[in-house]
C-alpha positions in Angstrom: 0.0 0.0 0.0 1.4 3.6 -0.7 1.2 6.0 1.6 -0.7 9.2 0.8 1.1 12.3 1.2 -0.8 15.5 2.4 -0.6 18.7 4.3 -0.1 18.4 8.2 -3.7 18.7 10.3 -3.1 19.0 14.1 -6.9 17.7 14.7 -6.5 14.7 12.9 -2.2 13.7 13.0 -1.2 15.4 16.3 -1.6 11.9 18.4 -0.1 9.9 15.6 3.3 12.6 15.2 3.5 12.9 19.0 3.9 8.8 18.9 6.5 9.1 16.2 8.2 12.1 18.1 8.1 9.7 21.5 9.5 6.6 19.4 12.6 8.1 18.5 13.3 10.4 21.5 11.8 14.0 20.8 9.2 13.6 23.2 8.8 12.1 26.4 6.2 9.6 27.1 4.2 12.1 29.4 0.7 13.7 26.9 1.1 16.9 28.4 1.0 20.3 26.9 0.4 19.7 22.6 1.1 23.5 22.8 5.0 23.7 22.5 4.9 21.0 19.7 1.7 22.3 17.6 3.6 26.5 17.7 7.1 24.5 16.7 4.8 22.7 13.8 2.8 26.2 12.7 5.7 28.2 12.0 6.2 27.0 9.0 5.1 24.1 6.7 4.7 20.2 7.5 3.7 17.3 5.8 3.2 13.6 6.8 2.8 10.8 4.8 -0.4 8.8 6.0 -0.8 4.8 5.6 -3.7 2.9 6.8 -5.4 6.4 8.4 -2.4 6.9 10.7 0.7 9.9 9.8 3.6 7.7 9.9 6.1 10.3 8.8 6.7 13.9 9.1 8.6 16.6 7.0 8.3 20.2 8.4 10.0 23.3 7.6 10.3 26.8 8.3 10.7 29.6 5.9 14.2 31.7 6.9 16.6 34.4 4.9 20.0 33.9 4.0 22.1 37.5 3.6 24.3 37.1 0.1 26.5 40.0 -0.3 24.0 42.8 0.7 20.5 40.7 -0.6 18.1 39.1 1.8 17.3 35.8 0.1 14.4 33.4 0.3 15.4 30.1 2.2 13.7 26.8 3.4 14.8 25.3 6.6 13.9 21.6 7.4 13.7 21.2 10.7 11.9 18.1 11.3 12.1 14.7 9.7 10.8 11.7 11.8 9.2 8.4 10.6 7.8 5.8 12.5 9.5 2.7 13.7 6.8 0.4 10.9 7.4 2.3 8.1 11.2 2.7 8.4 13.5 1.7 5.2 10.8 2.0 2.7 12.4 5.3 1.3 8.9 7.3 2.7 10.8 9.8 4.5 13.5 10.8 1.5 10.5 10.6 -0.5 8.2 12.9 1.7 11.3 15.6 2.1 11.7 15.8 -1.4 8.2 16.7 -1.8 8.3 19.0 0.9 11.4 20.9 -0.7 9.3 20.8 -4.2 6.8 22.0 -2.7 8.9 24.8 -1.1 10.7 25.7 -4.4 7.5 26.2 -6.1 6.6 28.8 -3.9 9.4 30.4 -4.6 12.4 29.6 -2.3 15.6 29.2 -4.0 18.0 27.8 -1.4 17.2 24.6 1.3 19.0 24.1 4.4 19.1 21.0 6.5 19.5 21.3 10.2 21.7 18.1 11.3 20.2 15.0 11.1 22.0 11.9 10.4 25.2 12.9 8.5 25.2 11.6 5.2 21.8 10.1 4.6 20.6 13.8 3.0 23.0 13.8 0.0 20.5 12.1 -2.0 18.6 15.0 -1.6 21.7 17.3 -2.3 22.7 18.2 1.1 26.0 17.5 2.5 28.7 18.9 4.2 30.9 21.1 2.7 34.8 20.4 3.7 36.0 23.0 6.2 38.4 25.4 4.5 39.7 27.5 6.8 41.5 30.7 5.4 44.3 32.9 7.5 46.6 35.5 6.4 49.2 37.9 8.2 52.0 39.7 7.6 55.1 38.5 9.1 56.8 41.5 9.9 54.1 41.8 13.1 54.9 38.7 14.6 57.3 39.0 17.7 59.2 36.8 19.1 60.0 36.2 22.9 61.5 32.9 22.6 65.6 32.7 23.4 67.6 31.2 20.7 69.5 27.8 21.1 72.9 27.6 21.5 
């Protein structure tokens, strides 16, 4: 059975994300206060993919601007990617996010960020990690030495 992806709605999926969010350590096991988790969900976008009447998986993002040179531009942030422990390893969550980011670019944003997840398993999607480069210069002629010479 495929799962049916649509648009996040807190009457009818927040019990079934909440479950997801427990099973893999967001949450704790105490119900509680939905209103923390339902304001983190409404600032932006989120959809789940549903199978069997249940949201087993969850993309959300956030809209955010990244400054290049002196222009604010338009970014997506995902902040959220969860699946549930009986849907895992069917490629629902890749295929959710990429929909999400579709989604996203349609509307008009131009750049997707990732916050960390699991290193490595977002390149399909065309995140990764860029290699540090880390760029120093100085003049020589201001460095002072203290140090006696050896003899």
């Amino acid at each position: 059975m495929q799962p049916i992806f649509r648009a996040f709605d807190p009457g009818r999926d927040t019990a079934h994300v909440r479950r997801i969010w427990q099973e893999v350590g967001w949450l704790d096991m105490q119900e509680g206060n939905n209103d923390s988790f339902l304001a983190f969900l409404a600032c932006g976008r989120a959809l789940v993919a549903e199978l069997d009447g249940a949201a087993e998986c969850l993309v959300a993002t956030a809209p955010g601007a990244m400054l290049y040179q002196t222009a604010d531009m338009p970014i997506t942030c995902v902040t959220a990617v969860t699946t549930s422990r009986t849907v895992r390893k069917r490629g629902i969550a890749s295929s959710l996010c990429a929909r999400a980011l579709a989604e996203e670019a349609l509307e008009g944003s131009p750049l997707a960020m990732l916050g960390m997840f699991e290193q490595g398993y977002y390149n399909r999607l065309g995140f990764g990690t860029g290699s540090d480069i880390v760029r120093m210069a100085f003049d020589p002629a201001h460095l002072t030495l203290t140090a006696e010479h050896r003899h």
